[in-house]
Every structure is written in structure tokens, then in C-alpha cells.
N, C-alpha and C positions, 0 to 999 in steps of 0.2 A: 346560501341561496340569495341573502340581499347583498352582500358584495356583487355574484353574478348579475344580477337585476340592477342595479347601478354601471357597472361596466358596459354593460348590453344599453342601455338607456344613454350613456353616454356617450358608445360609439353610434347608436341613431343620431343623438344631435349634431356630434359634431358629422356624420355622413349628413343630414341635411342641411346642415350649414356650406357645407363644401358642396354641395349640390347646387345652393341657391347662392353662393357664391359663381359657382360657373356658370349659370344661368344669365345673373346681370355678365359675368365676362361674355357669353354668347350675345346679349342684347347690345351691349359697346359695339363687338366686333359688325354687327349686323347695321346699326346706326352709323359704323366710321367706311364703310362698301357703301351705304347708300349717299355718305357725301362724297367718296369716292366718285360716285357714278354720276352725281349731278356735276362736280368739278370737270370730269373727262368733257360732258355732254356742252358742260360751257366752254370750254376750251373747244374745243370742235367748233360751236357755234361761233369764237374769236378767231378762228381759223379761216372760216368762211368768208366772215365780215373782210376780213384783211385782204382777203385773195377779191371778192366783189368790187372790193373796194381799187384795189389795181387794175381789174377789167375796165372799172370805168374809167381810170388814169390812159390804158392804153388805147381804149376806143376815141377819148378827147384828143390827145397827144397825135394816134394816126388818122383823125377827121374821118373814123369810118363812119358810116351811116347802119343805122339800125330799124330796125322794127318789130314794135310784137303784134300777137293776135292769139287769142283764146277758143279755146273750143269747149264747151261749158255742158253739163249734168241737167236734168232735165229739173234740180233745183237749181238751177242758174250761177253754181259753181264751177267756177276756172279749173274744169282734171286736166285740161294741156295748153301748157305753156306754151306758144312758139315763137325763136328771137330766130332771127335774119339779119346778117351784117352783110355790107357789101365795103371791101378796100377801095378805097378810092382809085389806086394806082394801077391794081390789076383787074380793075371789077371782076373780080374773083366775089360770089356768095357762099354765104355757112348759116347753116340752119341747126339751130340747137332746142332741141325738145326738153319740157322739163314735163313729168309726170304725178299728177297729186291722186297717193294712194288713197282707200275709205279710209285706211286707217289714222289717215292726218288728216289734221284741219286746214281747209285751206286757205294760204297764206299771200295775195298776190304779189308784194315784192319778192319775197324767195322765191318761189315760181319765176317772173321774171331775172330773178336774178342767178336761178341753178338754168335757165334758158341758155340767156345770153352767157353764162359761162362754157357751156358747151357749146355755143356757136365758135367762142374765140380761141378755144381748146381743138377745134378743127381747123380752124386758120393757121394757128401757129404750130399743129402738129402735121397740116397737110395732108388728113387723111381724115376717114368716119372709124370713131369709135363709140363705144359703150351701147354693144348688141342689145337691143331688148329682148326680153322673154315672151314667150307667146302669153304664158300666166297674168304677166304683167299686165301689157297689153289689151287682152281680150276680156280683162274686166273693164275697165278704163274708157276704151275707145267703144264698150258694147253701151254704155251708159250716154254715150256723147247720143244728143237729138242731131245734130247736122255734122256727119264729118266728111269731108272731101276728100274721097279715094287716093287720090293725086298724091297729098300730102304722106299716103301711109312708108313708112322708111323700117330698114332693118334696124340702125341706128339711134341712138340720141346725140348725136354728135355728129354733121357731114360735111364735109367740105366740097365744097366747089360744084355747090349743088344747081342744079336748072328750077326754075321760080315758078310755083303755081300761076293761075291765073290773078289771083287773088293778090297776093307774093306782089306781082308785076305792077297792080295796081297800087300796095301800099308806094311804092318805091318809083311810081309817076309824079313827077310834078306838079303840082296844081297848077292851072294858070293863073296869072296874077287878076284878080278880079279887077274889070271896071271899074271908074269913077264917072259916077252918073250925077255929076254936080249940073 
């Protein structure tokens, strides 16, 4: 009987050894996914920058003209981005919407910068893409205090789009002010 009660006592330990053994191997495996996931998440975010960063190379490079303007939450948060390019050569416009979810903070370079990437994603693909959702949308734009019917699009992404009124005015001229010497 105390042979028995020794064997049995020492297949316990070593079972909870080997138990708590696999437990730190579960806590590694679970700590090496979550640098996993922050590595992807920066990598994406290098991905971005790189590509933003060539938008602004091709907007300098072809002198196109651009503009944004925000449509804001009734705390005075930027939920829609909107960039308007105009090509100099074809006055051809593209209008690229960016959307800030509740669930992100919001950010107004990205914004501008996920905007005007879909403005120039419509230029150089010559067509509108990235359908919005009605989901999407109808939280977003129900939150907006002022938005302009005019402005509402299937799209995040349109090419060769007709200018609000608003639109027409960023993209007037000023006149050169007087000198009242």
C-alpha cells in the first residue's frame, strides 16, 4: 500500500508538473500572437505611410490641386473626411471620402490622408470605388450636425465627379487683395 501511495503521489506531481509546464508553453504561445499581431498591425501602418507618402510625391510631381473639408459630430470631431483633387490638364475632379468609425479615435492626418488617397485611387483607376455600407454610413453621417445632401455618394472613392457648391468655392480663386498704402 505505501509503494502504491508513492507511485500514485508521484504520477500527481509529475502530472502537475507537466500541466504547469504546458500552461507557461500556452502563456509564450499566447504573448508570441500578440507580438505577432502588433508587428502585422505596424507593418500595415508602414505600408500606409509609404503609399501616403507617394500620393504626396504624385500630387507635387503632377501640380494637381487639392482640398479638404470636414464634416464633424456634434463634439466637434472630424467623422468625414473629404479630399477633392482637381488634374490640372484634364480638369478632371475625384473626391475621396474617409470615414471615422466610434470605434477609433479620431485622427485628422489619417483622415486626410486615407481621403486624399481615395481621391487619387479614382484618378488613376478612372472609375468610383469602395461601395459604402448603409451600416456604415447611417451611423456616421446620422451623428453629422450640418451635412449637405449634395455631398451624399454611393462610393468612397469617385472619379470625375461634379463639385458641390461648397467644392466650387474652395477651388475659386481669391482675389488678389488690395494694397491700400
Amino acid at each position: 500500500m505505501f509503494t502504491e501511495t508513492k507511485v500514485i503521489n508521484y504520477y500527481k506531481e509529475r502530472k502537475m508538473d507537466m500541466f504547469e509546464r504546458a500552461m507557461n508553453k500556452l502563456d509564450e504561445a499566447e504573448e508570441t500572437l500578440h507580438f505577432i499581431g502588433n508587428f502585422e498591425r505596424l507593418k500595415e501602418k508602414f505600408e500606409d505611410v509609404k503609399r501616403f507618402k507617394k500620393n504626396k510625391d504624385f500630387l507635387y510631381v503632377n501640380r494637381f490641386k487639392r482640398r479638404f473639408y470636414y464634416f464633424r459630430d456634434k463634439d466637434n470631431h472630424p467623422r468625414i473626411t473629404v479630399c477633392v483633387i482637381q488634374d490640372p490638364k484634364s480638369k478632371i475632379y475625384c473626391r475621396g471620402l474617409s470615414l471615422c468609425s466610434f470605434m477609433d479615435a479620431t485622427e485628422k492626418e489619417f483622415g486626410r490622408d486615407m481621403a486624399e488617397d481615395r481621391a487619387i485611387q479614382a484618378f488613376k483607376t478612372q472609375k468610383h470605388s469602395e461601395k459604402m455600407t448603409r451600416v456604415e454610413t447611417d451611423k456616421i453621417v446620422g451623428s453629422i450636425l450640418k451635412f449637405g445632401n449634395e455631398l451624399i455618394s454611393a462610393y468612397k472613392s469617385v472619379y470625375d465627379t461634379l463639385l458641390t457648391e461648397f467644392e466650387t468655392k474652395l477651388f475659386t480663386p481669391k482675389p488678389e487683395s488690395q494694397n491700400y498704402n
